[in-house]
matplotlib code that plots the C-alpha trace (Angstrom):
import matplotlib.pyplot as plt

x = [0.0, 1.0, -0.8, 0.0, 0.0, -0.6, -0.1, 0.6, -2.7, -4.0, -5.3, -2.9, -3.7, -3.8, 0.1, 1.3, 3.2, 2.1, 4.7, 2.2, 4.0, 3.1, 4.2, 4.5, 4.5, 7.5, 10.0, 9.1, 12.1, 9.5, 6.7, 6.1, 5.1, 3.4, 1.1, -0.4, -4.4, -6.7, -10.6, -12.4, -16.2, -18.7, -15.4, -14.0, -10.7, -8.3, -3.8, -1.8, 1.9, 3.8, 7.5, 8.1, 10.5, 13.0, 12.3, 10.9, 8.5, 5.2, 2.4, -1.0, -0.4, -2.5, 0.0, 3.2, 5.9, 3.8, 3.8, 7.0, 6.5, 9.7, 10.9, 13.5, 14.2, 15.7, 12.4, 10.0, 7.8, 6.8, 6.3, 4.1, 5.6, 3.4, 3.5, 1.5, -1.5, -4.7, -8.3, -9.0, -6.0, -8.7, -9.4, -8.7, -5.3, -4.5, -1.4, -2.0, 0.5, 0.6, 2.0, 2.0, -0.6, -2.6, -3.7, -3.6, -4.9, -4.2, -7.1, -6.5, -5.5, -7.2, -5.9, -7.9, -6.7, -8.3, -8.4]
y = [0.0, 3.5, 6.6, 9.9, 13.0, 16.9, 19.9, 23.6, 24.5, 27.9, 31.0, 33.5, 36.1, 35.3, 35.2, 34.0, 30.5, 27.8, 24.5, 21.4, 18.4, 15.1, 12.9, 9.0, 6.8, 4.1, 4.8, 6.8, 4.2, 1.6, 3.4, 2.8, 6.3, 9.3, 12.0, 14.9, 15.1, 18.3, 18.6, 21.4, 22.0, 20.4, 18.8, 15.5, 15.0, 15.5, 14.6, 17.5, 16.0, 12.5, 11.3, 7.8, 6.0, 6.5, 10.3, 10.9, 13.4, 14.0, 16.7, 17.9, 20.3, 23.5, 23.1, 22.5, 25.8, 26.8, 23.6, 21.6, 18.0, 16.8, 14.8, 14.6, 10.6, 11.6, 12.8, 10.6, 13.4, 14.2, 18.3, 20.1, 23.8, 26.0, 29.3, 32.0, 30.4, 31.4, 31.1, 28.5, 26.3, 26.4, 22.9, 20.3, 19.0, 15.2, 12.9, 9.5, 6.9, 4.1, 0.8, -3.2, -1.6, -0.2, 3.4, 5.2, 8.4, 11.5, 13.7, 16.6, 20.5, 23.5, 25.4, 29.0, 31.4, 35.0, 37.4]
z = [0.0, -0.8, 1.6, 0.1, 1.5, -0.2, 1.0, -0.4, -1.5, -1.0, -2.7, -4.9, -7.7, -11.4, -12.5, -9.0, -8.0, -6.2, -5.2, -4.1, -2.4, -2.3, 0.5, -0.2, 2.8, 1.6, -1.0, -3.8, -6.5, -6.4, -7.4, -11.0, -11.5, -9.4, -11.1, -10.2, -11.2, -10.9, -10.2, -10.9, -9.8, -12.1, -14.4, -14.7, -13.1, -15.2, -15.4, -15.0, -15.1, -14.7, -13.0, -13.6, -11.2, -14.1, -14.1, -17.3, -16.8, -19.3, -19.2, -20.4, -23.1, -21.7, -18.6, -20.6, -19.6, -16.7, -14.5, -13.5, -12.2, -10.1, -7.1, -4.0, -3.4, -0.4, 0.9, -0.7, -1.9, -5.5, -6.1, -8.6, -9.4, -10.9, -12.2, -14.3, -12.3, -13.9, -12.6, -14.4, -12.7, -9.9, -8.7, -6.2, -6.9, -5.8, -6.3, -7.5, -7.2, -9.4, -7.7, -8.6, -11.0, -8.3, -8.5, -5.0, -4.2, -1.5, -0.5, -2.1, -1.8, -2.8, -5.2, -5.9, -8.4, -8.1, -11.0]

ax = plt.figure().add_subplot(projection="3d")
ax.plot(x, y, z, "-o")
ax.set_aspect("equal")
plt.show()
């Protein structure tokens, strides 16, 4: 099993930064790949950005240049960077971990962009 754990969420202006993290409770090498996934009210949840456990990283187009996907081994934690945040980046942001082909799930932050 895999528990994950967000944080970093919060409210900034339209053009501002945001840096999510994504805690995994055992050793982030064995994890076939982590992603960060966004939900915004009344939308489908959708995948923002991927790290395999070989590093390659992949992204949703309409977040390619503004959102940076990355990780510290060290720490076991998976980060989302984002910047030039725009209302409609508002959503509920989770990290999913995919593992022995399971898909785990954290709870989600809040991420508001005001205009």
């Amino acid at each position: 099993q895999v528990q994950l754990v967000e944080s970093g969420g919060g409210l900034v202006q339209a053009g501002g930064s945001l840096r999510l993290s994504c805690a995994a409770s055992r050793t982030i090498f064995t994890i076939n790949a982590m992603s960060w996934y966004r939900q915004a009210p009344g939308k489908q949840r959708e995948l923002v950005a991927t790290i395999t456990s070989a590093g390659n990283t992949t992204y949703t187009d309409s977040m390619k240049g503004r959102f940076t996907i990355s990780r510290d081994n060290a720490k076991n934690t998976v980060y989302l960077q984002m910047n030039s945040l725009k209302p409609e980046d508002t959503a509920v942001y989770y990290c999913n971990a995919v593992y022995r082909l399971w898909h785990y799930w954290g709870q989600g932050t809040q991420v508001t962009v005001s205009s």
